[in-house]
C-alpha positions as a Markdown table, in Angstrom:
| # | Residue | x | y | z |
|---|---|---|---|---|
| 1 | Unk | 62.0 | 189.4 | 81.5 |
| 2 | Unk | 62.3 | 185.3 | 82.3 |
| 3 | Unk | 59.2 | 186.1 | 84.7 |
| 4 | Unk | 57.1 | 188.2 | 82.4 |
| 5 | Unk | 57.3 | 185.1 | 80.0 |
| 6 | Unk | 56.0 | 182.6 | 82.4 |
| 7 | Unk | 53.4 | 184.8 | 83.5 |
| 8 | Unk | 52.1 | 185.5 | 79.4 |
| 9 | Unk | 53.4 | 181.5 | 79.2 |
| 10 | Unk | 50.9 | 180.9 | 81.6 |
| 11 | Unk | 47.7 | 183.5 | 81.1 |
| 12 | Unk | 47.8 | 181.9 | 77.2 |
| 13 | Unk | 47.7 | 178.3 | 78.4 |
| 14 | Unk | 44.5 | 179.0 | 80.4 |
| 15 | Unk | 42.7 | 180.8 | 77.7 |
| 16 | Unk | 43.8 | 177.8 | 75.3 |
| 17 | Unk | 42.6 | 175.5 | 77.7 |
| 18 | Unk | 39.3 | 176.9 | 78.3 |
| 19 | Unk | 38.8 | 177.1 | 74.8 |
| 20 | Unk | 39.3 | 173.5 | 74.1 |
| 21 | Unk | 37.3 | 172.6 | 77.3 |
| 22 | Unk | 34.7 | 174.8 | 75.3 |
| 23 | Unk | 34.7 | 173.3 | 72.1 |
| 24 | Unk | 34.6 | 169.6 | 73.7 |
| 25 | Unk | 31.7 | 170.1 | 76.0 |
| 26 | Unk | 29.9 | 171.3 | 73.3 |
| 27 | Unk | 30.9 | 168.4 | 70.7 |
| 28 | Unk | 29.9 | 166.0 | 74.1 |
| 29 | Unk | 26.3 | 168.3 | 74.6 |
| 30 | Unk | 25.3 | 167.5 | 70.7 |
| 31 | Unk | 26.4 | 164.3 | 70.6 |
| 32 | Unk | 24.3 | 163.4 | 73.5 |
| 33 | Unk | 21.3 | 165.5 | 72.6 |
| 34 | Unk | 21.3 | 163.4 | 69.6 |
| 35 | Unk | 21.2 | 160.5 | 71.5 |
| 36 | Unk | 18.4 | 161.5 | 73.3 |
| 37 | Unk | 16.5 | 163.1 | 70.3 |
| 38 | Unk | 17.0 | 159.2 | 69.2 |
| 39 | Unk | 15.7 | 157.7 | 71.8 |
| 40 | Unk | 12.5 | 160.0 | 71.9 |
| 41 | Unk | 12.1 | 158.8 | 68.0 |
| 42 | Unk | 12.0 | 155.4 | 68.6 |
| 43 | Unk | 10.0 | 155.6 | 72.1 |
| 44 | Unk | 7.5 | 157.4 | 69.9 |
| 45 | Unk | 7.7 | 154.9 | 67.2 |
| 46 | Unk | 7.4 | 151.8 | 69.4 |
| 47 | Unk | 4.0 | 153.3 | 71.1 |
| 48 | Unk | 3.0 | 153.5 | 67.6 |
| 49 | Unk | 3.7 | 150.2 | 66.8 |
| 50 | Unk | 2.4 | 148.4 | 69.9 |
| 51 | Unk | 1.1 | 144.9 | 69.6 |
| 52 | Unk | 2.9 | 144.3 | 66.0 |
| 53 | Unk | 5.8 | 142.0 | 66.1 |
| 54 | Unk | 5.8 | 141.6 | 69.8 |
| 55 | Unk | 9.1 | 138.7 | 69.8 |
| 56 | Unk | 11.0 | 142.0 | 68.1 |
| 57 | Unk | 9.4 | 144.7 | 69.8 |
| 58 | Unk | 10.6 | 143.2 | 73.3 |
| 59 | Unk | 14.0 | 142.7 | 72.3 |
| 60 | Unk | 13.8 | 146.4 | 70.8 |
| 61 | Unk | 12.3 | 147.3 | 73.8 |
| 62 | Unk | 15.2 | 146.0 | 76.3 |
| 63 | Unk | 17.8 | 147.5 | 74.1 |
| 64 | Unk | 15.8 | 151.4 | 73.8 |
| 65 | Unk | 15.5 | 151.2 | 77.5 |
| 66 | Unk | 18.9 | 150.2 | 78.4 |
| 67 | Unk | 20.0 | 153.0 | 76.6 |
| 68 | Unk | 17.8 | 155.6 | 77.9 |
| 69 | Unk | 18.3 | 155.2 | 81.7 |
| 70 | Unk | 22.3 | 155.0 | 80.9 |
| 71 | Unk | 21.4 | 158.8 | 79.3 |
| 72 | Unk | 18.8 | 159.6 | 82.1 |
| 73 | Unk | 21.6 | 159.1 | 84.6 |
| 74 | Unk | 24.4 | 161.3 | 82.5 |
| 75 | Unk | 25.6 | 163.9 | 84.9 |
| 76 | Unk | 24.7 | 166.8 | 82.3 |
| 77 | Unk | 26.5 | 169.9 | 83.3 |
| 78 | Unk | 29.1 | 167.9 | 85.5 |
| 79 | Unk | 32.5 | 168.5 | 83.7 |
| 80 | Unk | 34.2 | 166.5 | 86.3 |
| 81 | Unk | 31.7 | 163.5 | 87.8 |
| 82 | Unk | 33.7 | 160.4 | 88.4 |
| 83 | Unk | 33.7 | 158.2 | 85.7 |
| 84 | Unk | 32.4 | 160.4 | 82.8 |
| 85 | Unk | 34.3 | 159.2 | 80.2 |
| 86 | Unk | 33.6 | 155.4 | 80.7 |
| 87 | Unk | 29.6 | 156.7 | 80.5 |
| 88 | Unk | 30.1 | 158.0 | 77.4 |
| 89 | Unk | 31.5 | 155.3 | 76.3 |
| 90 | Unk | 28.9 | 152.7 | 77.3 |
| 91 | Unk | 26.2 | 154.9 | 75.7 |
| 92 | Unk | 27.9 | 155.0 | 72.7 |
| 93 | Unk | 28.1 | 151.0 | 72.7 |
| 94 | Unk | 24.3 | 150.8 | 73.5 |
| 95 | Unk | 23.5 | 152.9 | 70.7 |
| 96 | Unk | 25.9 | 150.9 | 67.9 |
| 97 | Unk | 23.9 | 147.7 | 69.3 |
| 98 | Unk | 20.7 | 149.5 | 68.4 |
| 99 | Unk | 21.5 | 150.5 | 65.3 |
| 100 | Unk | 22.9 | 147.2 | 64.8 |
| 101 | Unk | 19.7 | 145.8 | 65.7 |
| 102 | Unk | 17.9 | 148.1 | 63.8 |
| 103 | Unk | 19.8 | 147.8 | 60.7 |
| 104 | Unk | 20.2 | 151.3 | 60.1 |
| 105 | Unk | 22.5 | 152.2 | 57.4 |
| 106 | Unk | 22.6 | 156.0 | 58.9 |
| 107 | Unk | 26.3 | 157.3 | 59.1 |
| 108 | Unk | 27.6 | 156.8 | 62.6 |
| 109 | Unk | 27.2 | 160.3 | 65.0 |
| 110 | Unk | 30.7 | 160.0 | 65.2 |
| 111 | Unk | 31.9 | 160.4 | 61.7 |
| 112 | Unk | 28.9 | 162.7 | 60.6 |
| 113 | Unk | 29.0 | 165.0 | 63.7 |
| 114 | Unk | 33.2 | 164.8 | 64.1 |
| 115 | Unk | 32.9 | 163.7 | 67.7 |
């Protein structure tokens, strides 16, 4: 009896925790593809633009970069690298800077995507 219930106790906490584990990597994968996919944007954008506004493109320029080498070196498909939470967390303050910068009125990922 008592054991039986620790064993189901036990089996249902895994599968609930896997599931969750699920759901959050794959809330963490868009988040961060969109990230990227933003990045990409504006790196096309600022190719385009070369040579206009060059005092704001190299600020712009400092910022994009900054960002995309903190998401070239995101241990994608590492659940548990060191430090993965204070990552995300940095690129998440790069990117607010940028859209501060930007002046983008776009809704945040974080309340459009429920992050």
């Amino acid at each position: 009896g008592k054991q039986r219930g620790i064993e189901d106790g036990r089996a249902k906490g895994l599968e609930e925790g896997r599931s969750l584990g699920e759901d959050q990597g794959k809330k963490t994968a868009m988040e961060m593809g969109f990230y990227l996919g933003f990045i990409s944007i504006l790196e096309s954008l600022e190719k385009a633009n070369d040579g206009k506004n060059k005092n704001r493109n190299k600020r712009f320029r400092g910022k994009t970069s900054q960002l995309a080498k903190l998401l070239k070196e995101y241990p994608f498909g590492e659940s548990n690298a060191p430090n993965l939470s204070e990552i995300q967390d940095k690129i998440r303050a790069k990117f607010r800077k940028l859209q501060s910068q930007l002046q983008a009125n776009a809704p945040s990922t974080e309340s459009s995507l429920s992050f």
